[in-house]
C-alpha positions as a printed Julia matrix, in Angstrom:
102×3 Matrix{Float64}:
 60.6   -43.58  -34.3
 59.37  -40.21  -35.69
 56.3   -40.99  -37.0
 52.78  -39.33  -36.29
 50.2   -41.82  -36.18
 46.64  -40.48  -36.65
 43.61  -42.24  -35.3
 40.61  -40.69  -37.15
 38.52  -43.79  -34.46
 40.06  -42.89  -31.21
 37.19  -44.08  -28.95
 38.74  -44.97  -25.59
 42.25  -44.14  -26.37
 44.01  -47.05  -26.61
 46.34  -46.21  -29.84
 47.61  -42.95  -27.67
 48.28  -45.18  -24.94
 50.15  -47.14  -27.07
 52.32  -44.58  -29.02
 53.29  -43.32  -25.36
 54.69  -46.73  -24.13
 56.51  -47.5   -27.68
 58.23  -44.16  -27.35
 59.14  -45.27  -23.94
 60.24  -48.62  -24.75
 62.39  -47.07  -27.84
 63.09  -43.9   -27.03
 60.98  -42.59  -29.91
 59.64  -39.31  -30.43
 55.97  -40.55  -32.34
 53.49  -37.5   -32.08
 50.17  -39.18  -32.06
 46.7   -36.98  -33.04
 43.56  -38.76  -32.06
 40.23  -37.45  -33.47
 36.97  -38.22  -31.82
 33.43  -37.84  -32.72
 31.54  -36.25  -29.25
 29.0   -39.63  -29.14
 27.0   -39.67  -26.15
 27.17  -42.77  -23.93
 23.12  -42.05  -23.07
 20.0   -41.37  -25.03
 16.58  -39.81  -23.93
 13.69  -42.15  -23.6
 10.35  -40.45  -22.01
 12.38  -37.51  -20.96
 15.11  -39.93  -19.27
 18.65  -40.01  -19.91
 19.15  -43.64  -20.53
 22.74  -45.47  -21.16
 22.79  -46.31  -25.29
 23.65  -50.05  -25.91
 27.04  -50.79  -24.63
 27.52  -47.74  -23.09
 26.25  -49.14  -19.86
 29.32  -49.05  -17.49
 31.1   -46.35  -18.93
 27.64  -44.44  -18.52
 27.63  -45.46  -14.66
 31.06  -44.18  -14.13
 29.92  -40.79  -15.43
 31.38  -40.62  -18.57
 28.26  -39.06  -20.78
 30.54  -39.14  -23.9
 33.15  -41.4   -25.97
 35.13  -38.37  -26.27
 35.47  -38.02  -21.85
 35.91  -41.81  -22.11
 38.95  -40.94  -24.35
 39.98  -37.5   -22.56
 40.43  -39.26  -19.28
 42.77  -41.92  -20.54
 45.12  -39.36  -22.51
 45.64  -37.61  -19.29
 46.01  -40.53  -17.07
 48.46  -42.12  -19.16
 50.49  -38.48  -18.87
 49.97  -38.45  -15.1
 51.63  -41.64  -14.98
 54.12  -41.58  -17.48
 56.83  -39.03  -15.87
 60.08  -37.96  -17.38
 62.75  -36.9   -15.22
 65.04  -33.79  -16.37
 67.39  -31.9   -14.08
 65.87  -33.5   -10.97
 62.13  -31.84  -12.17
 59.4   -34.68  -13.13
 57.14  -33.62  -16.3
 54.98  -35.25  -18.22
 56.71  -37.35  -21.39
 53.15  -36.02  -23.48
 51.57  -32.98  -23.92
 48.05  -32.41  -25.26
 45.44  -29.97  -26.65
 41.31  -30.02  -27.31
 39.88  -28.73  -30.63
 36.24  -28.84  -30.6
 35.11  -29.81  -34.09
 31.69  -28.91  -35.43
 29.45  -30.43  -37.93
């Protein structure tokens, strides 16, 4: 229940997601650090930006990396994962960025 689970793949999110609703289920306190590679969901062809393969929808919904893919989930699943303390709703995750270079 106090593990950290690292996710050196994050892509969309989905093990975050997960640590937050076993926590919830269990009462755990799993920190969870996701590390994400900032792939672009396009590519230029004759000076167009053009969706890569299988990037298609997330593309069209404006996402022009995996990394925003990813961003956007970790803080929708904090928006809707509330803790209540002292009559005061928070989220039950917190989160920082670290730009990594190459």
């Amino acid at each position: 229940k106090d593990a950290i689970v690292l996710d050196f793949f994050a892509g969309s999110g989905t093990t975050f997601e997960a640590t937050v609703h076993l926590n919830k289920m269990d009462g755990g306190n799993r920190k969870c650090i996701l590390v994400q590679k900032d792939e672009s969901t396009w590519e230029e062809k004759d000076g167009t930006k053009v969706p890569r393969k299988g990037s298609q929808n997330a593309y069209d919904a404006g996402y022009m990396s995996i990394f925003d893919i990813c961003k956007a989930r970790v803080e929708k699943v904090c928006e809707n994962n509330l803790q209540e303390k002292d009559g005061t709703k928070y989220p039950c995750c917190r989160f920082c960025y670290i730009p990594c270079t190459q």
